[in-house]
NUDREN-114313 format. One record per residue (C-alpha): residue in three letters; chain; y, x negated, z negated. Coordinates in steps of 0.05 Angstrom, whole numbers. Example, Ala and Ser with C-alpha at 12.3 -4.5 7.8 and 13.67 -1.06 7.14 Angstrom:
+-------+-------+--------+--------+--------+
! lumgu ! pakol !      v !      u !      w !
+-------+-------+--------+--------+--------+
!   ALA !     A !    -90 !   -246 !   -156 !
!   SER !     A !    -21 !   -273 !   -143 !
+-------+-------+--------+--------+--------+
***
This chain:
+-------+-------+--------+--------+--------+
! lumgu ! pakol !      v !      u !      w !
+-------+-------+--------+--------+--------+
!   UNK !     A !    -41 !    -90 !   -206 !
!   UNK !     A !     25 !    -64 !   -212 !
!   UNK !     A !     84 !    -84 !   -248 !
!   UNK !     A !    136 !    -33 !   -259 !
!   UNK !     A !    205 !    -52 !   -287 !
!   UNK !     A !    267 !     -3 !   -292 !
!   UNK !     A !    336 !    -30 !   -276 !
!   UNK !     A !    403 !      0 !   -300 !
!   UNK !     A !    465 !    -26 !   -284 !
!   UNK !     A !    514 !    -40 !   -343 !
!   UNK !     A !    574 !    -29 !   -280 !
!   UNK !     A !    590 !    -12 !   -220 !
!   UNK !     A !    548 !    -47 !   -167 !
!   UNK !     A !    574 !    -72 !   -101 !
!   UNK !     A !    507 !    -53 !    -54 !
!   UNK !     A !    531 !    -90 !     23 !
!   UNK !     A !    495 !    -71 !     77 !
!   UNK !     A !    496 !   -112 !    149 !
!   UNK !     A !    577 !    -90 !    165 !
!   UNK !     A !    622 !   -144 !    163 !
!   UNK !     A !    691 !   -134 !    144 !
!   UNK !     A !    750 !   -184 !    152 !
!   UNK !     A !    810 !   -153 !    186 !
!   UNK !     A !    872 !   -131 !    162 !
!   UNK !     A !    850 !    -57 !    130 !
!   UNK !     A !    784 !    -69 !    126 !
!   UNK !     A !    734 !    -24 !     94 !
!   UNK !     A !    669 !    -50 !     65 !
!   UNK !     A !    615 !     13 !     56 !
!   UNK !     A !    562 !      9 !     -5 !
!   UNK !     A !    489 !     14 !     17 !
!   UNK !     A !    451 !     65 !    -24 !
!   UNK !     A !    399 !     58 !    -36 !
!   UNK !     A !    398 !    -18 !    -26 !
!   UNK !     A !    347 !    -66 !      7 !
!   UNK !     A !    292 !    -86 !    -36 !
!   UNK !     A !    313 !   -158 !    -37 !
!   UNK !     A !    376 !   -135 !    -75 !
!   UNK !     A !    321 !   -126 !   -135 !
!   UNK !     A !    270 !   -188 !   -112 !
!   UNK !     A !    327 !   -239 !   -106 !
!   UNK !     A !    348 !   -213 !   -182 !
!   UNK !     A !    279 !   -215 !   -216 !
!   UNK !     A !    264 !   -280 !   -187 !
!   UNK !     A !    318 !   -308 !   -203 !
!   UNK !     A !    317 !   -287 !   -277 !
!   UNK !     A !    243 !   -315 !   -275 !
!   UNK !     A !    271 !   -383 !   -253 !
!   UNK !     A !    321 !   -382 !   -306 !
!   UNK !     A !    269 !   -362 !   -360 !
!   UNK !     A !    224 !   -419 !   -334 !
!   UNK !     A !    281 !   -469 !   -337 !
!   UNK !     A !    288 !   -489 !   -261 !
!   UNK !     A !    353 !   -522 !   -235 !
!   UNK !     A !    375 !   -459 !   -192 !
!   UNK !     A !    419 !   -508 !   -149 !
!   UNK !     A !    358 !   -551 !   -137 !
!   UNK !     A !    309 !   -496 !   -122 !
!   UNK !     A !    346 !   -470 !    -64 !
!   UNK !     A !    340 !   -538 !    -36 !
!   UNK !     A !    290 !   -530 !     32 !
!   UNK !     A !    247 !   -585 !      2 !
!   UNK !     A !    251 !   -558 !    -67 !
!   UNK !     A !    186 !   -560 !   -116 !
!   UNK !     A !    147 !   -501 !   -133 !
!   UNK !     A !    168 !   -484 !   -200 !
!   UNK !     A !    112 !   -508 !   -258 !
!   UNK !     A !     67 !   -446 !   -282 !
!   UNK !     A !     99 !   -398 !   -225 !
!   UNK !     A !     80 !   -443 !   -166 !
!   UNK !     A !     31 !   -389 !   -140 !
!   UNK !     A !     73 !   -337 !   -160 !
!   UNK !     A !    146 !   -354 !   -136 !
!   UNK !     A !    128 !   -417 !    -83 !
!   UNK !     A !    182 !   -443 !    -54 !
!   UNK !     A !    242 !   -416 !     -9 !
!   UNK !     A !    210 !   -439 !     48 !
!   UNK !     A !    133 !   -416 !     29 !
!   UNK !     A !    140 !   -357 !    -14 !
!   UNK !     A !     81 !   -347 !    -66 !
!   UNK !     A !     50 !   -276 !    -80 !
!   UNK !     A !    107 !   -249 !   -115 !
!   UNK !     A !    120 !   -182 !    -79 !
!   UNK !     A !    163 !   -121 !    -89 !
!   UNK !     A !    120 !    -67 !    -70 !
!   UNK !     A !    153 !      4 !    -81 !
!   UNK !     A !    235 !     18 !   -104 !
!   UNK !     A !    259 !     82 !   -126 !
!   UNK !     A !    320 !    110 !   -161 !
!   UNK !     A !    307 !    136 !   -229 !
!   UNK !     A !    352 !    198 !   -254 !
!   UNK !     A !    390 !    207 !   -309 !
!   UNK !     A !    349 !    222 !   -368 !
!   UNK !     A !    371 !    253 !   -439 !
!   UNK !     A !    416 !    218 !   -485 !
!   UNK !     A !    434 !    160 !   -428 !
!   UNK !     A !    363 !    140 !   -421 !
!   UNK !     A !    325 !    133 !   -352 !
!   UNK !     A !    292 !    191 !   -339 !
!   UNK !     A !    234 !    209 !   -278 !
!   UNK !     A !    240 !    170 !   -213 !
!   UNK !     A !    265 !    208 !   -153 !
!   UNK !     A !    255 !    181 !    -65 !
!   UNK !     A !    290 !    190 !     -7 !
!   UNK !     A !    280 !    254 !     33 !
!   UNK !     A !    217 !    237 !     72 !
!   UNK !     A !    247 !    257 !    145 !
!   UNK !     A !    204 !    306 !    173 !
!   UNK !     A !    229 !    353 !    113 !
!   UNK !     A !    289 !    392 !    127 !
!   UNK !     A !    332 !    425 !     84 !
!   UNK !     A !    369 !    491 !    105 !
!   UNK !     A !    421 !    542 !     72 !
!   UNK !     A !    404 !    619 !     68 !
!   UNK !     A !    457 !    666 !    111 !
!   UNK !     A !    520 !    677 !     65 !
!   UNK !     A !    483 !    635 !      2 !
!   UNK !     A !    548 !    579 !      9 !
!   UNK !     A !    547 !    523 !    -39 !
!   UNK !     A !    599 !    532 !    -97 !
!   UNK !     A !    659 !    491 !    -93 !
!   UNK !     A !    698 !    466 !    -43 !
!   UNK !     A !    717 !    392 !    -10 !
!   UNK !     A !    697 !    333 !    -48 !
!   UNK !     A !    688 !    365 !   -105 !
!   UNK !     A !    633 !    402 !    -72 !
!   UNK !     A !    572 !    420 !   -130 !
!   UNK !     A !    509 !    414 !    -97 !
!   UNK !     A !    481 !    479 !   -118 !
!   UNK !     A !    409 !    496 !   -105 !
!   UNK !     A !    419 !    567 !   -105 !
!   UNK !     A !    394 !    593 !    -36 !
!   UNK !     A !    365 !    531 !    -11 !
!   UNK !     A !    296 !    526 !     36 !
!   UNK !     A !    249 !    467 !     44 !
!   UNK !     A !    219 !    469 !    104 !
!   UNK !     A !    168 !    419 !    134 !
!   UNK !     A !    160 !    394 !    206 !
!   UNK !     A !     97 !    410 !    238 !
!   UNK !     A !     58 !    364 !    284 !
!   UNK !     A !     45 !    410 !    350 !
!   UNK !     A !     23 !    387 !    415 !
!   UNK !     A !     68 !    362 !    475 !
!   UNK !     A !     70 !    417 !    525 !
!   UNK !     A !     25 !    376 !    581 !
!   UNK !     A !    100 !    375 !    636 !
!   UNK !     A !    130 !    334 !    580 !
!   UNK !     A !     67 !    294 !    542 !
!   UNK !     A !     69 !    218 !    567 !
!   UNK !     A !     30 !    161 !    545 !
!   UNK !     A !     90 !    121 !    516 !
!   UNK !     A !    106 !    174 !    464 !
!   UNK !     A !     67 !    197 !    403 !
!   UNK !     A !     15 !    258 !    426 !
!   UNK !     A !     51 !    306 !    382 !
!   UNK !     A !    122 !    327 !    365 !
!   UNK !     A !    144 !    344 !    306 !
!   UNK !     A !    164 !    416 !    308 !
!   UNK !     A !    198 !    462 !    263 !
!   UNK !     A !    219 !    538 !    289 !
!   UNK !     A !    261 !    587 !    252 !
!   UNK !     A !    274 !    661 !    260 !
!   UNK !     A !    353 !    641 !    259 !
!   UNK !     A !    405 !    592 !    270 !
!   UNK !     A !    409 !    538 !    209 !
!   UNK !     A !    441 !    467 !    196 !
!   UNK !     A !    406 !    419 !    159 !
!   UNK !     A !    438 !    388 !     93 !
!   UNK !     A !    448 !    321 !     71 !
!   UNK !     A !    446 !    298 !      9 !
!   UNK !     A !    391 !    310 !    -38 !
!   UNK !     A !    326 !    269 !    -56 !
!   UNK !     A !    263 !    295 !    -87 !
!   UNK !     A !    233 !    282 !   -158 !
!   UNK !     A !    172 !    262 !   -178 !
!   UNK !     A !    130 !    329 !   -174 !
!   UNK !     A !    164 !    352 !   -100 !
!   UNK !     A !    145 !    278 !    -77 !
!   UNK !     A !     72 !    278 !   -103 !
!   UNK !     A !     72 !    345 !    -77 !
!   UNK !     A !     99 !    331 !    -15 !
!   UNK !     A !     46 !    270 !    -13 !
!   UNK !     A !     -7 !    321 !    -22 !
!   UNK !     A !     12 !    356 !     46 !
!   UNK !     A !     51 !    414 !     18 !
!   UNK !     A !    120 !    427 !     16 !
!   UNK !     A !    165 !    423 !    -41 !
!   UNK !     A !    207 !    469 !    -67 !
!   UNK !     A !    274 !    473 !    -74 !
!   UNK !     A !    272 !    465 !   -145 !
!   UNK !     A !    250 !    398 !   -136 !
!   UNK !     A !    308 !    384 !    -99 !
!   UNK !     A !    366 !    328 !   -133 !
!   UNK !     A !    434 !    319 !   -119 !
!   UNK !     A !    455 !    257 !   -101 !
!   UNK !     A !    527 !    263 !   -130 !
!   UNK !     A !    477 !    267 !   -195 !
!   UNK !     A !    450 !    200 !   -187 !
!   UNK !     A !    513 !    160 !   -163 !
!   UNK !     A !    581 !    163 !   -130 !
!   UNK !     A !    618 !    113 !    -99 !
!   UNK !     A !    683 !     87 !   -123 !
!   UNK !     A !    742 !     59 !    -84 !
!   UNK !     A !    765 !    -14 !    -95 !
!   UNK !     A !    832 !    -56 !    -72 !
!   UNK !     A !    826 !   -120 !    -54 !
!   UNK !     A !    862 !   -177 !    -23 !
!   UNK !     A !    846 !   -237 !     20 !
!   UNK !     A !    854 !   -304 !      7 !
!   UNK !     A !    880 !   -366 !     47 !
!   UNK !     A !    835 !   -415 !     46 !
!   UNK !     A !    885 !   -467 !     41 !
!   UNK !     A !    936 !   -450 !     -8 !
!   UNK !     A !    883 !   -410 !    -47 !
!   UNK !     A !    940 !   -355 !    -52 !
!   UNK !     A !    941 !   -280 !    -25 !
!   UNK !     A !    945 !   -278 !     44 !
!   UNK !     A !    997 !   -239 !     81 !
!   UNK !     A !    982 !   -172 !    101 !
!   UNK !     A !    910 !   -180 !     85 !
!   UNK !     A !    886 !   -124 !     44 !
!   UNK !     A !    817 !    -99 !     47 !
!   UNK !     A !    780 !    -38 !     14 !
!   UNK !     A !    700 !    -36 !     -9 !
!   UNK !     A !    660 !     19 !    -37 !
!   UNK !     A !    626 !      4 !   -114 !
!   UNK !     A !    568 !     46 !   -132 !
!   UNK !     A !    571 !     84 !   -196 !
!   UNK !     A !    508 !    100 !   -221 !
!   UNK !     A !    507 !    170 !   -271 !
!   UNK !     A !    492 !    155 !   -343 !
!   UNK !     A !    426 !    133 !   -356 !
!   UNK !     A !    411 !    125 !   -273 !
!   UNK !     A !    378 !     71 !   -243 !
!   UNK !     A !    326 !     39 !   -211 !
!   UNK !     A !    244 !     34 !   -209 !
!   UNK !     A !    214 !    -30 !   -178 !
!   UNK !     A !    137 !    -52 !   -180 !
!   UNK !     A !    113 !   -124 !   -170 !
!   UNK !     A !     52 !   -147 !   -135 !
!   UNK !     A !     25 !   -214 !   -146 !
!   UNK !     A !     50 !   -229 !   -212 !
!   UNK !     A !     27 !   -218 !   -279 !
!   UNK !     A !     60 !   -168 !   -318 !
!   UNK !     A !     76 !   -241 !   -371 !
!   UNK !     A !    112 !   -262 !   -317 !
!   UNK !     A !    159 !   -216 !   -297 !
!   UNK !     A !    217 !   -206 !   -355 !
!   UNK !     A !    206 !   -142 !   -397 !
!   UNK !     A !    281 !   -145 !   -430 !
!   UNK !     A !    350 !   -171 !   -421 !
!   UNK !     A !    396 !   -186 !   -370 !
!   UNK !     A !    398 !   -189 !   -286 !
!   UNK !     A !    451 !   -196 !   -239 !
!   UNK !     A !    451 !   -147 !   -186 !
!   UNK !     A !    480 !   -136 !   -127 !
!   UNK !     A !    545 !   -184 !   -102 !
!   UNK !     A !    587 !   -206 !   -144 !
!   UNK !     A !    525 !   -212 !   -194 !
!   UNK !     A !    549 !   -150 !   -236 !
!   UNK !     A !    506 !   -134 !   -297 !
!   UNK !     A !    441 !    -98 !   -299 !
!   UNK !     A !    384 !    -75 !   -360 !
!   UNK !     A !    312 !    -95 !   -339 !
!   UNK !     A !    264 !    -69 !   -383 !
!   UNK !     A !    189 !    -49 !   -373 !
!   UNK !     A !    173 !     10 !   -350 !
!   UNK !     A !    114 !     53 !   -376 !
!   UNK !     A !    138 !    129 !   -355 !
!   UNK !     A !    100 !    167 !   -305 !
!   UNK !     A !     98 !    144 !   -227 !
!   UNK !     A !     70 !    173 !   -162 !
!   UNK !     A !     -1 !    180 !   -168 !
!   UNK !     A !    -50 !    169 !   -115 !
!   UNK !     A !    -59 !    238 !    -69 !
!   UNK !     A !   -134 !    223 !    -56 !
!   UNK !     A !   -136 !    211 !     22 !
!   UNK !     A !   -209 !    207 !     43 !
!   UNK !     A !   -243 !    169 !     93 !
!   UNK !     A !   -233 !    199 !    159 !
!   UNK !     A !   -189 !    251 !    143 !
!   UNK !     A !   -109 !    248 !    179 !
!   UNK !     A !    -52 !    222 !    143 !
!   UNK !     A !     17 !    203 !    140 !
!   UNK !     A !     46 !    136 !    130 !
!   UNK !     A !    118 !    138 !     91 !
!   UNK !     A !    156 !     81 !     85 !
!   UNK !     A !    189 !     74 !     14 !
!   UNK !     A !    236 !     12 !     38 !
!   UNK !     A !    257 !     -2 !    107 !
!   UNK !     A !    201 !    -29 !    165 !
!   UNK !     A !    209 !    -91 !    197 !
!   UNK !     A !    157 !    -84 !    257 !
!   UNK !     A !    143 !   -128 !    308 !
!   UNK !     A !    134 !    -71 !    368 !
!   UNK !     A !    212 !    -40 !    336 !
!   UNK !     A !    194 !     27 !    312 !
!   UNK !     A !    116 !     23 !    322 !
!   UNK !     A !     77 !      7 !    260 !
!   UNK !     A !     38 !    -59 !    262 !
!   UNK !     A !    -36 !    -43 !    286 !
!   UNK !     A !    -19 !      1 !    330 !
!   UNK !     A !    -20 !    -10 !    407 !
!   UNK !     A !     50 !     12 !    435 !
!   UNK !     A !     22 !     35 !    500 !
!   UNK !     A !    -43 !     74 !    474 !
!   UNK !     A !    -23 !     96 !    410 !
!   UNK !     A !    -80 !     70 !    375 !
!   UNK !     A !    -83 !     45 !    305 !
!   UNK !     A !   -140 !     -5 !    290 !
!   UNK !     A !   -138 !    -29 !    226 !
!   UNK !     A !   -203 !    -71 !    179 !
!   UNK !     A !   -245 !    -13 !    214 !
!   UNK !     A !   -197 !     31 !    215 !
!   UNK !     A !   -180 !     70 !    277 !
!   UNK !     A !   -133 !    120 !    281 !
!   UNK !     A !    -82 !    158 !    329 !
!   UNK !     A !     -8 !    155 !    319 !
!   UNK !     A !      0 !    229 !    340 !
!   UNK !     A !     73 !    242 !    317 !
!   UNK !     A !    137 !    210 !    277 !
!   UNK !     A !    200 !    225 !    243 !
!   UNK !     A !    234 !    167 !    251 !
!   UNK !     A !    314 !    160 !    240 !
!   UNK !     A !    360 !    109 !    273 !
!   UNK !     A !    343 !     40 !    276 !
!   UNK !     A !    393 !     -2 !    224 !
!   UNK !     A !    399 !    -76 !    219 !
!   UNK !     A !    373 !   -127 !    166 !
!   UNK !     A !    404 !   -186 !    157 !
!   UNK !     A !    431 !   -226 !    101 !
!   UNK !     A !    443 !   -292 !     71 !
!   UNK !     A !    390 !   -356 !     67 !
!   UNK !     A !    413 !   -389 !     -1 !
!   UNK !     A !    364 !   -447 !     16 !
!   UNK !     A !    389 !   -466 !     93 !
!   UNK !     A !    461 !   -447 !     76 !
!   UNK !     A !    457 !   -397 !    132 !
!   UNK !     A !    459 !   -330 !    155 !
!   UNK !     A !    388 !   -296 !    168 !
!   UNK !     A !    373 !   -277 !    225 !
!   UNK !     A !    391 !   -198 !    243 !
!   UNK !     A !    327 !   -154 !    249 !
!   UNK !     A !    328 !    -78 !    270 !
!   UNK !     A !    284 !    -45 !    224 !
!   UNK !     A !    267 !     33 !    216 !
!   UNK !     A !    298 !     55 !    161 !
!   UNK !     A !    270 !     84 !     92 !
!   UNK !     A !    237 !    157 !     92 !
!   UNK !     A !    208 !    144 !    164 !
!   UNK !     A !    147 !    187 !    167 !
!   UNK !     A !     82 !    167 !    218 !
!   UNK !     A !     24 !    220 !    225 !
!   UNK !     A !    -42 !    199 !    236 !
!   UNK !     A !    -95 !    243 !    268 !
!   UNK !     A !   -170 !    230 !    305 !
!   UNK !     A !   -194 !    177 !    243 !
!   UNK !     A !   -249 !    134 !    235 !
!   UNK !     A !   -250 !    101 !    170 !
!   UNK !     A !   -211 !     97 !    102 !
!   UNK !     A !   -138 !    103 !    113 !
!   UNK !     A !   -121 !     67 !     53 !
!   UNK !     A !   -133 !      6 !     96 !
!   UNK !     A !    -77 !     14 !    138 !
!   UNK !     A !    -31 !     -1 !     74 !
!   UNK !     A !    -78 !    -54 !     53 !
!   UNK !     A !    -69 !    -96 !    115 !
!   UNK !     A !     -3 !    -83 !    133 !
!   UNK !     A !     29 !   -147 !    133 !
!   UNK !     A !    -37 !   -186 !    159 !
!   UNK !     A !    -30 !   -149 !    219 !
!   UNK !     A !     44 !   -169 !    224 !
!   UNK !     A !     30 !   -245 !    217 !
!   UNK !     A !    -27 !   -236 !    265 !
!   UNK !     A !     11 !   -205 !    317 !
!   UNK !     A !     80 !   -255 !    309 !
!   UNK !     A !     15 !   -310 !    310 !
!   UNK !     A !     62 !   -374 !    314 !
!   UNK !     A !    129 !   -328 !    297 !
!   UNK !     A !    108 !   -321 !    229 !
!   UNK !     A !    159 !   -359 !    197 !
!   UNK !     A !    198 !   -375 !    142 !
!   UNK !     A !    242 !   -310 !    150 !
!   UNK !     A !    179 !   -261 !    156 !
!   UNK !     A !    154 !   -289 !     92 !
!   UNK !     A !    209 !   -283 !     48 !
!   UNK !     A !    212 !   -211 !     75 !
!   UNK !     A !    159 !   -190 !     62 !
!   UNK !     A !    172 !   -225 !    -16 !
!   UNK !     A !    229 !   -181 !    -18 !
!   UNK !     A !    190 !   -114 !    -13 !
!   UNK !     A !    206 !    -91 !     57 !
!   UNK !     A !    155 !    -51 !     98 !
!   UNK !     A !    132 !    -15 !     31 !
!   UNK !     A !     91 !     52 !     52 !
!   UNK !     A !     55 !    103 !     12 !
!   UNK !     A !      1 !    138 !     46 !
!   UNK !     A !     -6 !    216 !     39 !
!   UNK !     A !    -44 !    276 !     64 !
!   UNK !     A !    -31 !    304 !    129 !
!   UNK !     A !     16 !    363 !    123 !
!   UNK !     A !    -29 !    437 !    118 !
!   UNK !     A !    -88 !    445 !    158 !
!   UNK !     A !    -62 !    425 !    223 !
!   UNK !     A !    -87 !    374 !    269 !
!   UNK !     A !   -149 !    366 !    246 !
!   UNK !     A !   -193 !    367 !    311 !
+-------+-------+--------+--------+--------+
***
């Protein structure tokens, strides 16, 4: 079972990414959307609180599991089945409430401008008009056989047009152009939204410290970007492994650094639906948060050489990808006093296509992280666990795009 929750910010939100910043003039960037363990680390901590744990002595390595959430929460070092399991923005809704949720642009869409159809506005004021827009959707097609080699997928993702275009950045799709595009269609442009109407960042001075004198220090000024969500924006979260008692239904969170204030409040408005995959039929893997695999940017299951998924009788081909550049995931370990360690993961809206299957699909999201802790085998450690606690490697499975590939 599910557990949704929606999350809106009472303030600006500082979202940090892996960039440090230090130096004289430096500039901290906001991370939008964030990692999910922005929103675990919050919810679990408000649980703690409501279940009156000593914060300071729960981050302690040998620290108790807390009484009535030990399965749930666990401990720092052996998290229990608490799991985020999907994040998405919601949009602004009428009269300041949350409206429908809205995802990342799954990457093997691309979004083009018509000849002489130029977006209204100018510079940074720039509305993001939808006028003369086209969706267009990446095709799995074969490798010519001079090119096709057995460490890359067995398929490239192709898209031709009859004239020169650049893609746009920028936009995210609703609910509808997501199930649809979950379905194996592709969306329209109407279900298109701009993301300078879900948030914009804002500018902030700061300046340093000496650690000493606890005064400003010379010459040390530094900026960072705060996110400003629209009215009535936020964010969608669903738990796995908890009980929908356990997880707070109303009041207060902090989020982000800084803890700045947040809503949470339960969520029963619509969400993605399931697009009906069927046993051996291709699909498409799409991961909702970042992916922390093992083999980098090869999903777990699947053999890095061959290309072969095999999954709780699954089997499957990985026959082509849209997958963006690699970031990093790090952060900090409250409990050691220490800095995780950095992990390159493949970022959200990473798209895998699945062809030549044997089985139901649906176990390939099933037994995601099994196959991760079977293949670290004595490297699944305290750091894997609370990742996967903190909802990364979240994928929704969908229909392979049209009719293609299906030999």
């Amino acid at each position: 079972m599910t557990v949704w929750r929606a999350i809106r910010p009472l303030d600006v939100l500082y979202l940090r990414g892996n960039r440090l910043f230090g130096a004289a003039a430096g500039h901290s960037e906001a991370l939008m959307p964030p990692w999910p363990s922005v929103f675990a680390g919050a919810i679990r901590s408000r649980m703690l609180v409501d279940a009156g744990v000593d914060l300071g002595r729960f981050t302690n390595e040998d620290a108790s599991p807390p009484a009535g959430l030990g399965g749930v929460l666990g401990t720092p070092a052996e998290p229990g089945t608490f799991r985020v399991a999907h994040v998405a923005l919601l949009a602004p809704g009428k009269d300041g409430e949350p409206g429908e949720p809205v995802f990342p642009l799954p990457a093997d869409l691309v979004v083009v401008r018509e000849s002489g159809k130029a977006a209204s506005g100018c510079g940074g004021d720039e509305k993001r008009s939808r006028d003369g827009l086209e969706v267009h959707r990446l095709v799995p097609s074969p490798w010519p056989d001079a090119i096709a080699t057995s460490a890359a997928p067995q398929r490239a993702l192709a898209l031709r047009l009859s004239r020169p275009a650049k893609p746009e950045t920028g936009w995210w799709l609703d609910l509808d152009g997501y199930e649809t595009w979950l379905a194996g269609e592709t969306p329209s442009p109407e279900r298109l939204v701009a993301v300078r109407d879900l948030w914009k960042t804002d500018l902030r001075l700061g300046i340093a410290l000496d650690d000493a004198s606890r005064t400003s220090a010379t010459g040390q000024l530094y900026t960072s970007d705060a996110v400003a969500m629209a009215r009535g924006a936020g964010f969608l979260v669903g738990i796995e492994g908890a009980s929908d008692g356990d997880v707070p239904s109303e009041g207060l969170l902090r989020l982000g650094g800084d803890g700045r204030g947040a809503e949470i409040t339960a969520w029963s408005g619509p969400v993605p639906g399931d697009p009906g995959v069927r046993p051996g039929e291709p699909f498409v893997l799409f991961l909702e948060t970042p992916g922390l695999f093992p083999d980098g940017w090869v999903p777990p299951g699947v053999d890095p050489e061959s290309l072969r998924l095999e999954a709780d009788g699954l089997t499957a081909r990985l026959a082509a990808a849209a997958v963006p550049r690699a970031q990093v995931v790090s952060g900090w370990d409250v409990a050691a006093h220490r800095p995780k360690p950095a992990q390159r993961a493949v970022p959200a809206g990473a798209v895998y296509c699945f062809d030549r299957v044997s089985g139901d699909p649906a176990a390939s999201v099933e037994s995601l992280w099994r196959l991760i802790e079977a293949r670290l085998g004595g490297g699944w450690d305290t750091v894997w666990k609370q990742r996967r606690a903190e909802g990364f490697n979240a994928v929704r499975l969908g229909r392979w795009p049209g009719e293609a590939g299906r030999d």
